[in-house]
C-alpha positions in Angstrom: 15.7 -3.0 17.3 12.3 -4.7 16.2 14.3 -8.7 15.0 11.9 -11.4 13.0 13.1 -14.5 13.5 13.1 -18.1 11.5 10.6 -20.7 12.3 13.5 -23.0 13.2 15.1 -20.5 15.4 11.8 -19.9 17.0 10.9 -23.7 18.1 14.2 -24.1 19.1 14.5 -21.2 21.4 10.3 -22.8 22.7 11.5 -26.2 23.0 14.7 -24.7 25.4 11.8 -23.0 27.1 9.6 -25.6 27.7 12.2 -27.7 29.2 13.1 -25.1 32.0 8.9 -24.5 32.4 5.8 -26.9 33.6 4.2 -28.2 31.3 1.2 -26.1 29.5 2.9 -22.2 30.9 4.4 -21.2 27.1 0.9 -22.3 25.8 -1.2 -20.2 28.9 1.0 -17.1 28.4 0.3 -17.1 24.6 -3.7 -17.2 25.3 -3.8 -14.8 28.4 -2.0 -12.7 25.8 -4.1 -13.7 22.5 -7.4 -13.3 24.9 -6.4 -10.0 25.8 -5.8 -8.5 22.4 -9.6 -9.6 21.4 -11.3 -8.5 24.7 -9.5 -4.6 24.0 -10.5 -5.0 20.4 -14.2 -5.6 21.0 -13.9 -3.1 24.3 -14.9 -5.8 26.1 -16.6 -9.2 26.4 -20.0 -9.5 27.6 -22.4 -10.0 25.0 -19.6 -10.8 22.3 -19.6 -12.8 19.7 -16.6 -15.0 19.0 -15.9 -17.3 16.3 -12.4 -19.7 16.3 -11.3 -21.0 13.7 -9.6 -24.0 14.7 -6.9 -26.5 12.8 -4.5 -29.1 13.9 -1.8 -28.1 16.9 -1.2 -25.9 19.3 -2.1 -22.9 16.8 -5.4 -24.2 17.6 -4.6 -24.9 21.4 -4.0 -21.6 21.4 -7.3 -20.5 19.7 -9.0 -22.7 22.1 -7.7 -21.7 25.0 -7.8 -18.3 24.6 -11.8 -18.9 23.7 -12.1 -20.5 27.0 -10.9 -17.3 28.7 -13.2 -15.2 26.1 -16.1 -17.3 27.4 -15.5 -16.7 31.4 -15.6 -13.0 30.5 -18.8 -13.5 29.1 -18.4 -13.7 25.2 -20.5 -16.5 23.8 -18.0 -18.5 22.2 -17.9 -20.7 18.8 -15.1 -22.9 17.8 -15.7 -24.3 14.2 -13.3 -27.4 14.0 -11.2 -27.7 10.7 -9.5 -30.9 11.5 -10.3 -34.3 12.1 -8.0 -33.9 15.5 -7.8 -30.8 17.6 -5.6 -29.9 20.4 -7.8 -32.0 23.0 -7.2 -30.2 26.7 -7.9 -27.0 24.8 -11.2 -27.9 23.8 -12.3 -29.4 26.6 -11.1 -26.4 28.5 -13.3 -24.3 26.0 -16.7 -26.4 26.2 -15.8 -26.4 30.3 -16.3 -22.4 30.2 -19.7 -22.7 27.9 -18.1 -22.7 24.9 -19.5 -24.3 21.9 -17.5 -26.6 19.2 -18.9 -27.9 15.9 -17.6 -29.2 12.4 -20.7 -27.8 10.4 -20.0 -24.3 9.0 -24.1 -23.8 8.8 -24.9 -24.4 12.2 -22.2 -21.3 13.0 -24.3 -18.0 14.4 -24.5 -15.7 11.0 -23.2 -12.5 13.0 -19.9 -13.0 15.0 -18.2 -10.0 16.1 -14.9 -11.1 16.0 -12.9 -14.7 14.1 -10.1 -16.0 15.6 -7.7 -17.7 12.6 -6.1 -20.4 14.4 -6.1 -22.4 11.1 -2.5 -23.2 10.6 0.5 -22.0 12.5 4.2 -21.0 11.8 4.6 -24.5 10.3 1.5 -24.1 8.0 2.5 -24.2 4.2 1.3 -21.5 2.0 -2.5 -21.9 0.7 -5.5 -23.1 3.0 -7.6 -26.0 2.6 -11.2 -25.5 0.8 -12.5 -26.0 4.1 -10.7 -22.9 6.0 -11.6 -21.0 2.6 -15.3 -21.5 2.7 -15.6 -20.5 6.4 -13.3 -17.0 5.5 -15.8 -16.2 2.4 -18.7 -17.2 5.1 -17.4 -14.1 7.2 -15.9 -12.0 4.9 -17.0 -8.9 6.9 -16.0 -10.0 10.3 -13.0 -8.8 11.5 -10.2 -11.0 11.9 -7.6 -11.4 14.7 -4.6 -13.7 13.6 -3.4 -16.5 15.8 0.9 -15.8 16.0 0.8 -15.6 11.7 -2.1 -15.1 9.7 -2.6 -19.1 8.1 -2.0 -19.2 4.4 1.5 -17.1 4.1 5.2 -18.2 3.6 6.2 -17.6 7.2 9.7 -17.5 6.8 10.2 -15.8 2.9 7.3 -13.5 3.4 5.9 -14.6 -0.1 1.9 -15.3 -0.4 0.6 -18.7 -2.8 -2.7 -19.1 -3.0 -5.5 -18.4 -0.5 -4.8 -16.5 2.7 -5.8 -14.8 5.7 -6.3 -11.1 5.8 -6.3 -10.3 9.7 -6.9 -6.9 10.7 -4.7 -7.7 13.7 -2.1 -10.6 14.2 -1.3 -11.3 17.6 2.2 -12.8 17.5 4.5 -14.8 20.2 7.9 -14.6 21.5 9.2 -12.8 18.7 8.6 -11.1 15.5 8.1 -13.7 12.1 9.7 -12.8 9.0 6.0 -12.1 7.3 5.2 -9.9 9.7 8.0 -7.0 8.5 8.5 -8.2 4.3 6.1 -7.8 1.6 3.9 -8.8 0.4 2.7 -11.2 3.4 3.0 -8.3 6.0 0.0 -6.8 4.4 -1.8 -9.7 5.6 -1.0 -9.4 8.9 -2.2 -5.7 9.8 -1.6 -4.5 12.9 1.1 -6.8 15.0 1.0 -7.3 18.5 3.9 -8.9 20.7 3.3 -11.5 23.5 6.4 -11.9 25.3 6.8 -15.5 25.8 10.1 -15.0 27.9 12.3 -16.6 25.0 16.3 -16.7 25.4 17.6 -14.1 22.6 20.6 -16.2 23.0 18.5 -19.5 21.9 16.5 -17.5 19.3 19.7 -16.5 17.8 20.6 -13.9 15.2 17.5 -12.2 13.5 16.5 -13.6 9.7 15.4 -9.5 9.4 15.9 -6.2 12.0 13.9 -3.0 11.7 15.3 -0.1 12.9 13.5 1.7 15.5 13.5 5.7 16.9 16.2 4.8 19.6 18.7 2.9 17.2 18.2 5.6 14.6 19.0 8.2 17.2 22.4 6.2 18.3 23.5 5.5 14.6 22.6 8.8 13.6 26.2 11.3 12.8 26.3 14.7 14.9 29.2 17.1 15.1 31.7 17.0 18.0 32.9 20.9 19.9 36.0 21.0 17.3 34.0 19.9 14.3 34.0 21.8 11.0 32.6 21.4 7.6 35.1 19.1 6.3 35.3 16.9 9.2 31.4 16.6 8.6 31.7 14.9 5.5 31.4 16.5 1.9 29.0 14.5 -0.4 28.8 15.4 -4.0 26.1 14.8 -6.1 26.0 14.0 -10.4 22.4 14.1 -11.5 20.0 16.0 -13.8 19.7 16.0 -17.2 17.7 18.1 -19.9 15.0 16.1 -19.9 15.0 15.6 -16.0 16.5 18.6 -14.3 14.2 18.3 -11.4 15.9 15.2 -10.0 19.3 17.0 -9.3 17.4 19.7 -7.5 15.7 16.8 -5.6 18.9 14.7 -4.7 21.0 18.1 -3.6 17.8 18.9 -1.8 17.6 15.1 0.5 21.4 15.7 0.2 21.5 19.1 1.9 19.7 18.5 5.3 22.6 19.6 7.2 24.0 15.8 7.8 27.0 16.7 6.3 28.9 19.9 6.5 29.2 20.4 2.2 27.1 19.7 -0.3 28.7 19.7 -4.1 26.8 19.7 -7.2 28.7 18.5 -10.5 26.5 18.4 -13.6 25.1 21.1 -16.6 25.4 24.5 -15.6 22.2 25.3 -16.6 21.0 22.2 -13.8 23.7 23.9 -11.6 22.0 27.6 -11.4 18.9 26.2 -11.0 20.3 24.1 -7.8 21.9 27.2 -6.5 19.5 29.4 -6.4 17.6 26.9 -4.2 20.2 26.1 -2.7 23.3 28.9 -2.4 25.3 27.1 0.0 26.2 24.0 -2.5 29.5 24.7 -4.0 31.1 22.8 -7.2 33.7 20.0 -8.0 35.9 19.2 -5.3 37.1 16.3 -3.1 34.1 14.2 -1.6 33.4 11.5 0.9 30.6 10.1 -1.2 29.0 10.7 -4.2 25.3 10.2 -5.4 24.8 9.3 -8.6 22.1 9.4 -11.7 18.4 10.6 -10.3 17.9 12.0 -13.7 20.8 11.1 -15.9 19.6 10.5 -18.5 22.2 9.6 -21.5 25.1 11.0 -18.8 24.7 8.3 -16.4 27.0 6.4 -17.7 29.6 8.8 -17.8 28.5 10.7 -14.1 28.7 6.9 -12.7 32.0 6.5 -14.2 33.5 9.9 -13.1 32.7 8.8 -9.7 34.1 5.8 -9.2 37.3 6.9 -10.4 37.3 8.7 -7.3 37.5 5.7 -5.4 34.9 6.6 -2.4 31.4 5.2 -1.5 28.5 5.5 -4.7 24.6 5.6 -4.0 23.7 4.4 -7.6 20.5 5.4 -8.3 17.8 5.4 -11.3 19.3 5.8 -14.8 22.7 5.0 -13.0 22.1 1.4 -12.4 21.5 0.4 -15.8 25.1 0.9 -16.2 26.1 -1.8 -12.7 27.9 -4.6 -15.1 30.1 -5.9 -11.8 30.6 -6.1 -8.4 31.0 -2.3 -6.6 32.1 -2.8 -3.3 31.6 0.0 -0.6 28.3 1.1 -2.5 24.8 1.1 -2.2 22.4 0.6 -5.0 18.8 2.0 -4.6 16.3 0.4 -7.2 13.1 -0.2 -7.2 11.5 -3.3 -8.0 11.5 -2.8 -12.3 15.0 -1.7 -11.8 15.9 -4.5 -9.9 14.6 -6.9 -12.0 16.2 -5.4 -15.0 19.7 -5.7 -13.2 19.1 -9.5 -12.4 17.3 -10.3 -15.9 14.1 -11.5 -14.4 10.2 -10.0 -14.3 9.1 -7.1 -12.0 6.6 -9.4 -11.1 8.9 -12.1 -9.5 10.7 -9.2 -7.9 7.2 -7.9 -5.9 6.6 -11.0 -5.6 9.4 -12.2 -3.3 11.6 -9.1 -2.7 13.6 -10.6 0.5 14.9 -13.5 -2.2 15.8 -10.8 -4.6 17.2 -8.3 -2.6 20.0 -10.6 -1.1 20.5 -12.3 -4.7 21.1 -9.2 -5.8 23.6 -7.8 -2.9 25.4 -11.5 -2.8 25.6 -10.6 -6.9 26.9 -6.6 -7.2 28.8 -7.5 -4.0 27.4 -4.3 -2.2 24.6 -2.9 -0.1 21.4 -3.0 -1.8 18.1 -0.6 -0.6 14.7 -2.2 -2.4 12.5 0.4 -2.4 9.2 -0.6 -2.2 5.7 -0.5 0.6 8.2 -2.0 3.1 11.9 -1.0 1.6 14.5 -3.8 2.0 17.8 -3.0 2.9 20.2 -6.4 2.1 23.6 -6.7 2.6 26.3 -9.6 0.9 26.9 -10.9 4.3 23.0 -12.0 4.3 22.0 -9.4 6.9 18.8 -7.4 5.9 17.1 -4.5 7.5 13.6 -3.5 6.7 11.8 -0.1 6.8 8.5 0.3 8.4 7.9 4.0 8.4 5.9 5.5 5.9 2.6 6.4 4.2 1.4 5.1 0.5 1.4 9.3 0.0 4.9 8.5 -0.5 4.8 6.9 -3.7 5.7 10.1 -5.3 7.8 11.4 -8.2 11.0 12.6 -7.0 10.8 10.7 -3.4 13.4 8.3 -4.6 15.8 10.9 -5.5 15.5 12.8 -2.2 16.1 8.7 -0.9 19.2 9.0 -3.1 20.8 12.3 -1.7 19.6 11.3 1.7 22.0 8.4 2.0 24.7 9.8 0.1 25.1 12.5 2.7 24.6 10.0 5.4 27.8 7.9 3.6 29.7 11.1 3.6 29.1 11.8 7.3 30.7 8.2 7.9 28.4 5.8 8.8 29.0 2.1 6.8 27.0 1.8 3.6 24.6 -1.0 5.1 23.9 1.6 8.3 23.3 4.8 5.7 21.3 3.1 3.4 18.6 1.8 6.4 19.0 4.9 8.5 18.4 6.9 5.2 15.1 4.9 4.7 14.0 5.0 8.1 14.7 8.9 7.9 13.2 9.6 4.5 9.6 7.4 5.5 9.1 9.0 8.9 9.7 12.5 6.9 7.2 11.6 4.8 5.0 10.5 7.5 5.4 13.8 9.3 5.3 15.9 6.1 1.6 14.3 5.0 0.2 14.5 8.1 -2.5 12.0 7.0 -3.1 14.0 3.3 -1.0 13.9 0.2 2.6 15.4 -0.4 5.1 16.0 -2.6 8.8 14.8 -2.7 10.0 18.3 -1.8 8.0 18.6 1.4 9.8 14.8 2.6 13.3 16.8 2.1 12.2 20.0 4.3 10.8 17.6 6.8 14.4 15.9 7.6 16.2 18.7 9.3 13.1 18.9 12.0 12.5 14.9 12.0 16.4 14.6 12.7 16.2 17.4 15.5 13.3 15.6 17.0 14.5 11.7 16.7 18.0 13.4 18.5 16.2 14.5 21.4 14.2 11.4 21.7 10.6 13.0 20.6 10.5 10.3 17.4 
């Protein structure tokens, strides 16, 4: 399991750290590992060019120091100085290894290869000073290599305000930050690399976010035992389609039937129900079910499909034209909006939602009482207890019609199979954007291909190939 943790939790677990360490090691072991990441990003440093950005702290120490290693492997090394006081033993460490410091932005080389953002670290508040601005407009071409967090985002909410770093690589310590994993800061950061600091996980304490990786998917993930058969699987049924949308029942039976579950059923026009079983022949009619999946599609019978289903008193994926009609708390569920959708439910702007989707998503499980999946570039997966899983598989080919209704069926089946609605819902995500990732194969796709991907992504996560 990939866990982010708080900037509180963080210091805490360094401080503990420090006290058990000489003084300086936490502070070496983050530059060895920061001066590292550069030296295999320029493939090398002899004859590099190296710019550090440099503020107030040990962010900077850690700029500085790392430069001074840079500089002994040859780079020639510049450390423009963005505050009146810089972490002192790292710049004389720096200018001890022929590195150069100054304060005047002009007197910089025009041409570095590589900056170094140690601006502000994870205490920085969002925005940067006009100073760190013009330097990052100066260099807008260089790449940029982010010191722990890249300096301008809301480290522990995830949120941007005002000017930022973009870093084409952030090279974190100790553990994971909340902006690393949520949007919209984690598309600052872009790739993130771990230096193990040797914190305590028992002094970091529990994670602010998790992200589910191949092995956890692979133990959480439902598979039939020697006596199983296809009731003991799980049955999930599925109301959706409509006139106007009878694609999205085909699509939601179709993430549905992946063989998760040992029955699929379909409830909805019969016209919509030929159609699905000529697809798909094996999906039989009204019955008992574990779970249901509800409203990809609905149209004017959402209301009346989300109804039916809860009468029957087992777990609901509400999705699409289904959640308009959420007026309460559904316990046991899981909702599946995107970010319009979600707004709508909670009476607020799309734009607040994208904007800060961690701080909706939970408002919005603590509200419907229930398991809520965000959908978005990194889908959020929030629970009412305050635990929230994030989802980083995927492609942007992904933003597709009909992706969120395979989503829909996905989960539904993964209810049905058993697992709790918080494990379905992020194990469904996880599933449905490696699928995707599979089925694209770096070019577009469509929602259809994500579905037939699952059986073989599934087969391959199982036997530990994902």
């Amino acid at each position: 399991m990939l866990r982010a943790h708080l900037v509180e939790d963080v210091r805490r677990a360094e401080a503990a750290a420090m006290s058990r360490l000489p003084h300086g090691v936490l502070m070496q072991r983050a530059a060895a590992g920061l001066a590292a990441a550069v030296l295999d990003l320029l493939g090398g440093g002899y004859g590099r060019r190296v710019l550090l950005l440099v503020g107030p702290g040990d962010n900077g120490g850690d700029a500085l120091w790392a430069g001074a290693r840079l500089a002994a492997r040859g780079a020639a090394v510049e450390a423009l100085l963005l505050a009146d006081s810089v972490h002192a033993a790292g710049l004389a460490a720096l200018e001890a290894a022929g590195g150069r410091a100054t304060r005047d932005l002009d007197a910089l080389h025009p041409r570095p290869d590589v900056l170094v953002d140690g601006i502000v670290g994870i205490g920085g508040r969002p925005g940067l000073r006009p100073a760190a601005v013009a330097a990052l407009e100066r260099f807008s071409a260089v790449p940029v290599v982010a010191v722990d967090v890249p300096s301008g985002v809301d480290v522990d909410g995830g949120t941007l305000d005002g000017a930022h770093v973009h870093a084409d690589l952030t090279v974190t310590f100790g553990t994971h930050k909340v902006a690393h994993l949520v949007d919209p800061a984690c598309l600052a950061s872009g790739a993130v690399h771990l230096v193990d600091l040797g914190l305590d996980d028992a002094e970091l304490g529990a994670p602010a976010v998790e992200a589910l990786q191949p092995a956890d998917v692979r133990d959480l993930l439902p598979r039939p035992d020697a006596v199983a058969h296809k009731y003991t699987r799980g049955v999930v049924g599925v109301r959706a389609g409509s006139g106007t949308y009878p694609g999205a029942a085909l699509l939601a039976v179709s993430g549905a039937n992946t063989g998760l579950v040992g029955m699929v059923r379909y409830v909805g026009p019969e016209a919509i129900a030929d159609t699905v079983r000529s697809a798909h022949p094996e999906v039989v009619g009204a019955g008992r079910v574990q779970a249901w999946v509800v409203g990809p599609g609905g149209g004017d019978d959402a209301a009346t499909m989300l109804a039916e289903a809860r009468a029957d008193d087992v777990p609901v994926v509400v999705d699409a034209d289904a959640l308009r009609h959420v007026d309460g708390p559904l316990p046991g569920c899981v909702l599946t909006p995107h970010a319009g959708e979600l707004a709508a439910m909670l009476e607020t702007e799309r734009e607040d939602v994208e904007a800060a989707p961690l701080v909706h998503a939970r408002a919005a499980a603590d509200r419907f009482g229930c398991v809520v999946l965000l959908k978005g570039h990194h889908t959020l997966v929030a629970d009412p207890g305050g635990r929230v899983r994030v989802t980083t598989t995927g492609v942007p080919w992904l933003a597709t019609a009909g992706a969120g209704d395979v989503l829909a069926g996905l989960v539904g089946a993964l209810l049905a199979a058993g697992l709790e609605p918080y494990d379905a819902a992020s194990v469904g995500s996880w599933l449905h954007g490696a699928a995707a990732t599979e089925a694209a194969g770096g070019g577009p796709l469509t929602a259809h291909r994500v579905a037939v991907q699952i059986p073989r992504l599934v087969r391959d996560t199982l036997e530990g190939l994902g």
